[in-house]
C-alpha positions as semicolon CSV with decimal commas, in nm:
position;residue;x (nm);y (nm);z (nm)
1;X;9,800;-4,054;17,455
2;X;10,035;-4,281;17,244
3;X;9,712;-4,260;16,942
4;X;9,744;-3,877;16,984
5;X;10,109;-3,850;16,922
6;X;10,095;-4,086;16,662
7;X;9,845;-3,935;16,490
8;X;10,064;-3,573;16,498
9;X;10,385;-3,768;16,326
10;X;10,168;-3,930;16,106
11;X;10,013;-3,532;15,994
12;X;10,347;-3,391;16,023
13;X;10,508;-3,696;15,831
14;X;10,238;-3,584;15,543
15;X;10,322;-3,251;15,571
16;X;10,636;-3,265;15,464
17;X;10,600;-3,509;15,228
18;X;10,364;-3,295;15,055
19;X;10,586;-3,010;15,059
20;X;10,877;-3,184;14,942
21;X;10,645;-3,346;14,622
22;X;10,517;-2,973;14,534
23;X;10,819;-2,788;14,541
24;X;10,993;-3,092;14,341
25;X;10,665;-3,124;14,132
26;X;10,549;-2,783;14,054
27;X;10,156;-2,876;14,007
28;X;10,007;-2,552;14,091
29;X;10,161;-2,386;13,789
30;X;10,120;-2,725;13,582
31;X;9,770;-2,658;13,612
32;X;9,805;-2,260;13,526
33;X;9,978;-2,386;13,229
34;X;9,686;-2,654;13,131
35;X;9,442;-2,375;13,221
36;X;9,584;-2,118;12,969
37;X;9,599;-2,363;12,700
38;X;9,971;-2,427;12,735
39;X;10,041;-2,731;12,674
40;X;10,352;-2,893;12,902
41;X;10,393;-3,211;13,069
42;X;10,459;-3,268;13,473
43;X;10,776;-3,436;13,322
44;X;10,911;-3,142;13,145
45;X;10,866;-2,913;13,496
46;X;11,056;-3,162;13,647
47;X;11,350;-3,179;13,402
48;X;11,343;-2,807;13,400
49;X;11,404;-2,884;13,788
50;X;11,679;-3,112;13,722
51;X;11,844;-2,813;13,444
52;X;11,806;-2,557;13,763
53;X;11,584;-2,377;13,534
54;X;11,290;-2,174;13,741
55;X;11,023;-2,338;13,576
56;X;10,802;-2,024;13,652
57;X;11,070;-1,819;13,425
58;X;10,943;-2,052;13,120
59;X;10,598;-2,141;13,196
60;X;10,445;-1,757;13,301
61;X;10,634;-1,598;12,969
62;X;10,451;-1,865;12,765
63;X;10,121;-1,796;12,907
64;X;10,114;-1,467;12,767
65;X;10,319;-1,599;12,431
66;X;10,018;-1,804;12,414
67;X;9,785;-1,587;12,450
68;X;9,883;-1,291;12,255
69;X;9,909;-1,581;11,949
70;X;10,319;-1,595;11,929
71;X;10,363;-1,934;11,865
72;X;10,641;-1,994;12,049
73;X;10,784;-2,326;12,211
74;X;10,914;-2,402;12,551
75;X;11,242;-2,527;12,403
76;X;11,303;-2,180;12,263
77;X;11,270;-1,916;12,545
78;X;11,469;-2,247;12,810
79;X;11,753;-2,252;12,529
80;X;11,738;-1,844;12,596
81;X;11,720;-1,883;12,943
82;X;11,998;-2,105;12,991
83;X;12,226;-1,859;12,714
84;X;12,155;-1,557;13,021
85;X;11,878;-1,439;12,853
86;X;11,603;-1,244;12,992
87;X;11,297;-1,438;12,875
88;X;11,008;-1,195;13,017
89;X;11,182;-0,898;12,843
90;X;11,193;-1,071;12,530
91;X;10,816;-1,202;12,492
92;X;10,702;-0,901;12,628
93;X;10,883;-0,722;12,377
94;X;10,769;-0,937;12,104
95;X;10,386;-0,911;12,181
96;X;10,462;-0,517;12,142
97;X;10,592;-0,581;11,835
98;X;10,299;-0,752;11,744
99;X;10,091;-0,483;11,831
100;X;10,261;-0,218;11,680
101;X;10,283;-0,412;11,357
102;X;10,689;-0,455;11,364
103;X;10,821;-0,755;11,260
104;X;11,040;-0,886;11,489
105;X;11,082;-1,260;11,477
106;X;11,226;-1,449;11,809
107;X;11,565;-1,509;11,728
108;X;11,699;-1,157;11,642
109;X;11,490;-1,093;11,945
110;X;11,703;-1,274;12,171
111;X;11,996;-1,198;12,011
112;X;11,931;-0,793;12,109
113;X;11,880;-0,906;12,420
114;X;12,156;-1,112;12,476
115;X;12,383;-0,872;12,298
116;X;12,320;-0,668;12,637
117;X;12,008;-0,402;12,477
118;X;11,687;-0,360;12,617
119;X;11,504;-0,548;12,353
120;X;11,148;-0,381;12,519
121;X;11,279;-0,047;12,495
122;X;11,373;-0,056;12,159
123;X;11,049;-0,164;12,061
124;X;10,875;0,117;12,262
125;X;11,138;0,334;12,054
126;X;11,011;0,207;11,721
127;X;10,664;0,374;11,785
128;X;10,751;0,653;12,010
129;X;11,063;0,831;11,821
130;X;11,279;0,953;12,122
131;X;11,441;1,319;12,162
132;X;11,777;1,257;12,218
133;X;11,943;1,705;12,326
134;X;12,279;1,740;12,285
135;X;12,534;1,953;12,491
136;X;12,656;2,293;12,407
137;X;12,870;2,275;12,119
138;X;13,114;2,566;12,049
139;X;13,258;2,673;11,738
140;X;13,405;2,929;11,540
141;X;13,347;3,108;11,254
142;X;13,570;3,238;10,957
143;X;13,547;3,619;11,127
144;X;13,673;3,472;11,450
145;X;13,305;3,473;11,657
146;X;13,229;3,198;11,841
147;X;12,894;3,054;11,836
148;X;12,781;2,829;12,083
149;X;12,499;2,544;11,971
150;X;12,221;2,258;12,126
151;X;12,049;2,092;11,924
152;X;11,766;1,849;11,945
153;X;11,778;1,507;11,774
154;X;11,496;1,291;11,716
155;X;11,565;0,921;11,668
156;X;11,395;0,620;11,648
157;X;11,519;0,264;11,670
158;X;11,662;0,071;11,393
159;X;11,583;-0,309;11,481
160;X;11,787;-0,409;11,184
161;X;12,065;-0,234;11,334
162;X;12,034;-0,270;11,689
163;X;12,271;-0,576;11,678
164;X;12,628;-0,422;11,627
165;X;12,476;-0,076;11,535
166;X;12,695;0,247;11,744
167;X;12,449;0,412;12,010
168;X;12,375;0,767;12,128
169;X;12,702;0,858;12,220
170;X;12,800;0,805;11,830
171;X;12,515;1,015;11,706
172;X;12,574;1,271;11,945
173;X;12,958;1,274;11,836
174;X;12,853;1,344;11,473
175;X;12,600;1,578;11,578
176;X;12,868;1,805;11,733
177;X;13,089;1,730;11,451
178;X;12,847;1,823;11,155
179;X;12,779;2,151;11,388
180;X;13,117;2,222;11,444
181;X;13,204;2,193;11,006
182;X;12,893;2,389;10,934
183;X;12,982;2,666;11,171
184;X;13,345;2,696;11,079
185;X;13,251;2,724;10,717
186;X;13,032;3,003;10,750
187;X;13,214;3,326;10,666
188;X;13,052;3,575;10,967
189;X;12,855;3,469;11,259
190;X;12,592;3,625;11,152
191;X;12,464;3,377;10,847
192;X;12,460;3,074;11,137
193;X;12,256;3,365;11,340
194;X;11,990;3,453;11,031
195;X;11,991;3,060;10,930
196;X;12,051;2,829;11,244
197;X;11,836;2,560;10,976
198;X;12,136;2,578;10,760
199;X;12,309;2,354;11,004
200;X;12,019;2,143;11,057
201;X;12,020;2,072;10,689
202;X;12,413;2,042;10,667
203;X;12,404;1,745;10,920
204;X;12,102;1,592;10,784
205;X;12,288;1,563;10,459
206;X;12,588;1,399;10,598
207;X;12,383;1,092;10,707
208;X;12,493;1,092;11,044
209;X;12,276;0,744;11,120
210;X;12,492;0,553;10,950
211;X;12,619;0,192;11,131
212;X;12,393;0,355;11,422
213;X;12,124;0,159;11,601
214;X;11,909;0,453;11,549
215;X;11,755;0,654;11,245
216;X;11,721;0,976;11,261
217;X;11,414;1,178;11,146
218;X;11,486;1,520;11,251
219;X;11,800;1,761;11,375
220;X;11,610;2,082;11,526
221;X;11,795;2,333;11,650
222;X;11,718;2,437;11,988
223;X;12,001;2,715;12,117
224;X;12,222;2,981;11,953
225;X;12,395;3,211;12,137
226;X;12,716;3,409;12,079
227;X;12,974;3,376;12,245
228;X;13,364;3,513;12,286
229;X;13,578;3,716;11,980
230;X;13,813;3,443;11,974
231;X;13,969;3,601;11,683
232;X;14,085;3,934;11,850
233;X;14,136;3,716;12,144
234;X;14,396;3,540;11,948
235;X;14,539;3,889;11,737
236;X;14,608;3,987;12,100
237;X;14,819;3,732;12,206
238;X;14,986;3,708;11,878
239;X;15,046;4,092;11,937
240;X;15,228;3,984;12,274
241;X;15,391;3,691;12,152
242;X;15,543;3,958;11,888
243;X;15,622;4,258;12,131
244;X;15,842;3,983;12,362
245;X;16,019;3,850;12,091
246;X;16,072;4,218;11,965
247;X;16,185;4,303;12,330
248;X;16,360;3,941;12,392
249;X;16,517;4,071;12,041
250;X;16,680;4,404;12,176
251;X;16,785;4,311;12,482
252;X;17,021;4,088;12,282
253;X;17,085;4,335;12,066
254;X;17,171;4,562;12,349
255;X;17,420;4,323;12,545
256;X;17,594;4,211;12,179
257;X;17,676;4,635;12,179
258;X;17,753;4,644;12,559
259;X;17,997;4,354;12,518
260;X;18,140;4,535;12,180
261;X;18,189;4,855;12,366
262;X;18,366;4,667;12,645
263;X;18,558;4,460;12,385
264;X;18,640;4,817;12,200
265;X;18,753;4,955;12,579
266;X;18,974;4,635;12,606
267;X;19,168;4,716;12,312
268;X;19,225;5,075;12,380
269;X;19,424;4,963;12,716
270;X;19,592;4,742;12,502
271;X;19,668;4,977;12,278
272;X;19,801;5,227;12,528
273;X;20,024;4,970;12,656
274;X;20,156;4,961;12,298
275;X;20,229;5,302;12,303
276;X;20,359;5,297;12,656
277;X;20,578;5,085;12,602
278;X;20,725;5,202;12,249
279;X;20,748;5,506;12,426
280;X;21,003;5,347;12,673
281;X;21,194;5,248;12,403
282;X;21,257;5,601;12,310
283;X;21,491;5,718;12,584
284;X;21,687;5,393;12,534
285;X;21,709;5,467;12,160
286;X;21,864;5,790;12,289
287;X;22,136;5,700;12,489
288;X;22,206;5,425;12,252
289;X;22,276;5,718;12,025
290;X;22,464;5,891;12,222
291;X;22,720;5,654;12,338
292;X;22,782;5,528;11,950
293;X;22,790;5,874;11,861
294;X;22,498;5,953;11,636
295;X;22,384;6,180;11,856
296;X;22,552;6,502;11,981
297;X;22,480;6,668;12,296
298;X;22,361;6,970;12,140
299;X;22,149;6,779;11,945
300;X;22,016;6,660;12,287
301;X;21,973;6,961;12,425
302;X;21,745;7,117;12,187
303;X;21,544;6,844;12,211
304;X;21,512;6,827;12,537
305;X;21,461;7,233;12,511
306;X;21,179;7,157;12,192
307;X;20,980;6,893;12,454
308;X;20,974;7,174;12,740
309;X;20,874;7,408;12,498
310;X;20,570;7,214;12,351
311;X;20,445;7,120;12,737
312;X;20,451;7,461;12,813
313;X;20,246;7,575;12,546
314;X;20,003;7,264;12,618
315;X;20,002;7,417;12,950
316;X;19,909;7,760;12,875
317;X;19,637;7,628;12,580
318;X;19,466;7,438;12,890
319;X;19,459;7,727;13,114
320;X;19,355;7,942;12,815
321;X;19,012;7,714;12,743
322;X;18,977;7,699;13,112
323;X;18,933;8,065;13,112
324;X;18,682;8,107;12,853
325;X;18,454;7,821;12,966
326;X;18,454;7,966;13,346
327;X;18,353;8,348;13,152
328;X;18,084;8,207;12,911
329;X;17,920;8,010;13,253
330;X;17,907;8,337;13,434
């Protein structure tokens, strides 16, 4: 009993110690590595261990670096690895490099990649140009029709420039704008109608690619529609701008003359008073007159007899156009 439990420490004991040696000492892919023709000491797995480097990050990259003929060392993609670098990505994209007949050496390699661009992609972009379509671009021409665009850009990846270079969002910018000036230089819609390749050759010109990780080979033009008379849209709300100011224009014309007439009203009272009250003076005047003597009462008296006089005639000259007005309504 004592031999059998010694006997299952003893295995377990092993065990362990086994596991703890291959997962320190990774010999299984050691031997992948001798197998492929890599060639990598036990000692360097283990200070790859000590770096906290995967050592299966290094090693299975350099299997196929090896075999696809790169040349590269195991100090090269672990100084990658250690910078954040994505060391599969970066062989992988260098075999398809390779293949494609691109050259593309390791370090601007890793620098795309650590500059935060798929490395890979851009490759694959290098053989196969991509189509990048841009939105609907409106514009107007000189008559005042708008005409919407889309066009169709096809690009392919600048290596050269992929470091630093501006991406689609730049060449989709310039797109618009070389749409937008070719457009609004056209004097009717209709030229852009009967030659939508007159913009394609207009942007072309302008060489939109430049500082862009991309060069483009063609600017197609996919969509051309017509779109609103922005023009009389515009006329029309000049038009109304105009009529309010016009109307905004005599009503203060109208309450300038509404204050003048009341002004002009105001100074008739005034006036009245004037006369009102030089009229009171009169009678004063009179007896003035008459107490110093410069005045008789005779003198008085036909004045007094002139004044009934005239109101009596003013009397019967009222009554008189009374008449007639009442005859010439019957």
């Amino acid at each position: 009993m004592d031999l059998n439990i010694s006997f299952l420490l003893t295995v377990a004991v092993i065990i362990i110690a086994v596991s703890v040696f291959l997962s320190f000492f990774p010999v299984m892919l050691w031997i992948s590595a001798i197998a492929s023709g890599v060639k990598i000491s036990i000692i360097t797995l283990v200070a790859m261990r000590l770096r906290r480097v995967t050592p299966s990050r290094i090693v299975n990259p350099m299997i196929k670096a090896t075999k696809a003929g790169l040349g590269l060392s195991i100090n090269q993609l672990e100084s990658h690895y250690l910078a954040g670098g994505n060391v599969d990505r970066v062989v992988n994209a260098l075999i398809a490099a390779q293949r494609a007949n691109i050259n593309l050496e390791f370090e601007r390699a890793a620098a795309i990649d650590l500059a935060g661009r798929d490395v890979l992609q851009a490759v694959q972009m290098s053989v196969n140009p991509r189509v990048i379509e841009t939105p609907i671009v409106a514009a107007m021409a000189k008559d005042g029709i708008e005409v919407k665009v889309r066009a169709r850009v096809t690009v392919r990846a600048n290596i050269e420039r992929l470091v630093g270079g501006a991406g689609e969002e730049t060449i989709i910018a310039r797109v618009g704008e070389g749409i937008v000036t070719t457009v609004g230089s056209s004097a009717t819609h209709k030229d852009v109608l009967e030659n939508p390749d007159l913009i394609s050759r207009t942007v072309l010109g302008k060489g939109l690619d430049a500082g862009t990780a991309f060069e483009i080979l063609s600017i197609d033009i996919a969509d051309v529609d017509v779109g609103k008379n922005i023009g009389a849209h515009l006329q029309t709300e000049q038009a109304e701008a105009d009529k309010r100011i016009a109307q905004a224009k005599a009503e203060e014309r109208r309450a300038m003359a509404v204050a003048q007439e009341q002004e002009m009203k105001a100074r008739v009272v005034e006036m009245r008073a004037l006369v009102v009250e030089s009229e009171s003076q009169v009678p004063l005047a009179m007896a003035e007159a008459l107490k110093s003597g410069k005045l008789g009462v005779m003198d008085y008296m036909n004045l007094q007899n002139i004044e009934a006089d005239t109101q009596m005639r003013g009397s019967i000259g009222k009554n008189t156009d009374a008449g007639r007005t009442d005859h010439s309504e019957s």
